[in-house]
N, C-alpha and C positions, 0 to 999 in steps of 0.2 A: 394575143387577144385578151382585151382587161377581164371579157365575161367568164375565162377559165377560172380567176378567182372566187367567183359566184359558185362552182360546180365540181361537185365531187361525184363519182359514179355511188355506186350501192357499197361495193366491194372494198372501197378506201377505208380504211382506219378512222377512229375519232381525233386520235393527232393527226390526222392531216386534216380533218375538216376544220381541226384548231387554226392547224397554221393558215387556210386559205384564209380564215374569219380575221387574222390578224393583218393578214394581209390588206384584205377588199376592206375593215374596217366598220362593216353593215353590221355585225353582231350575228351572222346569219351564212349558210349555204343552201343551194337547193341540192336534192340528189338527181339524178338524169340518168337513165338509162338507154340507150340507143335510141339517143335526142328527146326522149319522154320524160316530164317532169314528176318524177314521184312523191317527193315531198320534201322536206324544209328540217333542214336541223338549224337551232339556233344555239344562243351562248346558254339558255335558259336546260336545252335539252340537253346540253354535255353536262352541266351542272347538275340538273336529275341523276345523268349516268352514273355519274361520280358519287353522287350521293346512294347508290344503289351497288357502288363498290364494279363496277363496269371498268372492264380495263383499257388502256387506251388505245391497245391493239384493237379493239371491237370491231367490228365495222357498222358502219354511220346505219345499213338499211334496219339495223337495230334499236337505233332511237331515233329513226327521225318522225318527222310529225305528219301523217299522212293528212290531214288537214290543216289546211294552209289557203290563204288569199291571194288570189291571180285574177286576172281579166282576160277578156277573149279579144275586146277593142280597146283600144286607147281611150277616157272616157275622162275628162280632168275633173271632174265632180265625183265620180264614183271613188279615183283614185284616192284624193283629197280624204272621202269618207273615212276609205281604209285603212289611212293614215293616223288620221285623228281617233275613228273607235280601235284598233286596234293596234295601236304604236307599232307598227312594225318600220323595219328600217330599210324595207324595198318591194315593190310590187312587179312579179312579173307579167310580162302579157304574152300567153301563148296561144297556138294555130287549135283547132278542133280537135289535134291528133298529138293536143297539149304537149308540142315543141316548144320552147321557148322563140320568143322574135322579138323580145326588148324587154329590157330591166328600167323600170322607171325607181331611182334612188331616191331617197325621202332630201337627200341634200339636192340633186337636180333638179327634183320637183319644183322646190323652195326656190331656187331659185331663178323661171321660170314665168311663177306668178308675182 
């Protein structure tokens, strides 16, 4: 499944959120906990870490960013928004009970419209 590169649990290491990040390519993972989205570590957040002397054993639910942009509906204006104010390099859209159920990527979007 490509979305497991997306997704680290709480409990993973920050070398493994690296590795997933080099992988998927987005700059970015979310963390998920028993399918619940908690929040977003990026290339920006292991870079804080690091700068804070954080070691790479850590685990991820220790810097990740509990705020973060997601959608509830598919909305191609709203996304587009999210896009542009806030550069980020993928929007998720989850269920009420904040599952994820699609990754809209800044490269699919683009290419799309």
């Amino acid at each position: 499944m490509k979305n497991r590169l997306f997704i680290v649990n709480p409990e993973e290491s920050i070398d493994s959120a690296i590795q997933k990040i080099l992988l998927n390519g987005h700059r970015a993972v979310m963390v998920v906990k028993k399918n619940k989205l908690l929040g977003i570590v990026s290339e920006g957040d292991i870079l804080k870490a690091l700068i804070y002397k954080k070691k790479l054993n850590s685990k991820v639910e220790n810097i990740m960013n509990r705020s973060y942009k997601f959608l509830k509906v598919y909305n191609r204006e709203k996304v587009q928004k999210i896009f542009s104010k806030y550069l980020v390099s993928f929007v998720p859209i989850v269920n009420n009970r904040m599952e994820i159920k699609k990754i809209i990527t800044l490269e699919k979007f683009l290419k799309e419209i």
